[in-house]
N, C-alpha and C positions, 0 to 999 in steps of 0.2 A: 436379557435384562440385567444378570449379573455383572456383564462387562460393561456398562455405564456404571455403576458402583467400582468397581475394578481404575475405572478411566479417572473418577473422581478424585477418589482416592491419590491415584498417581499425581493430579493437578494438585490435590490440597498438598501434598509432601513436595513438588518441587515449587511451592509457592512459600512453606514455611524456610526450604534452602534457600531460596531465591531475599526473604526477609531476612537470614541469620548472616546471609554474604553483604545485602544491602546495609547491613548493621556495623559489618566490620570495616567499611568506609570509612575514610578521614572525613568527608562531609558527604555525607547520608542525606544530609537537606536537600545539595543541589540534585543527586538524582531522583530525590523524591520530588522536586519540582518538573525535573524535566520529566518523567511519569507522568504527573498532574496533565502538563502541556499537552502530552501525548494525545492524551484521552479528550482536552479538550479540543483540540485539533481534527481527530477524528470527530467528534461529537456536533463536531461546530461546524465544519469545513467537507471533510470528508464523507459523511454518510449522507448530510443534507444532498450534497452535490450527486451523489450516488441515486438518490430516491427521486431528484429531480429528472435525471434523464430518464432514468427508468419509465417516469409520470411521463416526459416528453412522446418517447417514443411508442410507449403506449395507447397515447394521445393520436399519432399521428398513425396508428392501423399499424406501424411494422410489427415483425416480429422478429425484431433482434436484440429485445431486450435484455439476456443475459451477456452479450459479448463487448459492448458498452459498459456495464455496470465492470464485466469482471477487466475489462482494459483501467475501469476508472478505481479500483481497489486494489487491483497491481501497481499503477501509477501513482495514488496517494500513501500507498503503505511502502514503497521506494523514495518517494518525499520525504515523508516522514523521517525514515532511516539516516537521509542522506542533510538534512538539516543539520547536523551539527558541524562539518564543513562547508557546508554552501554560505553559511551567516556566521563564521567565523569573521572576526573584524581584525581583517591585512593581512598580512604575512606572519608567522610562528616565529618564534627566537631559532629553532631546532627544523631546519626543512626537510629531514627526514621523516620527521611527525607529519604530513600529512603530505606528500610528496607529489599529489597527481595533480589534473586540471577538471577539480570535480565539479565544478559548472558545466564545463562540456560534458563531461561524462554522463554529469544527468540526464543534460539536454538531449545526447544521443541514444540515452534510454527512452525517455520519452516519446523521443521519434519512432526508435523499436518498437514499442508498445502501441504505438498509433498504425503505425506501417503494419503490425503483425492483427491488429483487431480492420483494419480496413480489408488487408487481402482476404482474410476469414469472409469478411463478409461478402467482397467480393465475388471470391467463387463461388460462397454459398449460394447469392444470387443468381452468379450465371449457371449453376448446377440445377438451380429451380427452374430457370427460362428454357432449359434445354429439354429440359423433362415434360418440359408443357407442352412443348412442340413436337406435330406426330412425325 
């Protein structure tokens, strides 16, 4: 029980760094906006979509509900991250500043994450058919 006090504690101390660095910004506004967004993002977008499949597949007798949700909280908390160059608007003055082709690079994240939650299930499946069979 002590090391949840312990834990807390550490949170509350790198949340007051986390405010005093936030502070020492030339505009502190804009990344307190983009926080705000963050959270509405998740709030709005992410966790609904997350609760929905869950209800889905629940719905339909499987039980793979944890490898959907957790493909779908890997996938939007990589969004999330990767939003501030994907909705950049054109090219940067300095092309070393953001130098990759981070639309594909999402995209082929995302396919990862789909490819890696599909075989999971996959085998899972066919590890269960196999087992059923004498």
């Amino acid at each position: 029980m002590a090391y949840r006090y312990v834990v807390a504690g550490l949170g509350l101390v790198m949340m007051a760094l986390g405010g005093a660095l936030l502070l020492e910004q030339p505009s502190p506004w804009r990344i307190g906006l983009w926080l705000a967004g963050a959270v509405v993002l998740h709030d709005g977008l992410i966790a609904p979509l997350v609760i929905a499949v869950a209800a889905l597949t629940g719905a339909a007798g499987l039980r793979l509900r944890g490898i959907p949700r957790a493909a779908l909280i890997v996938a939007g908390s990589l969004t999330a991250i990767a939003l501030p160059p994907l909705l950049r608007p054109g090219g940067v003055a300095n092309p070393t500043v953001l130098p990759l082709d981070y639309l594909r690079n999402w995209l082929l994240t995302m396919t990862a994450i789909a490819v890696a939650a599909g075989l999971y299930v996959g085998t899972r499946a066919a590890l269960r058919g196999a087992r059923r069979r004498p």
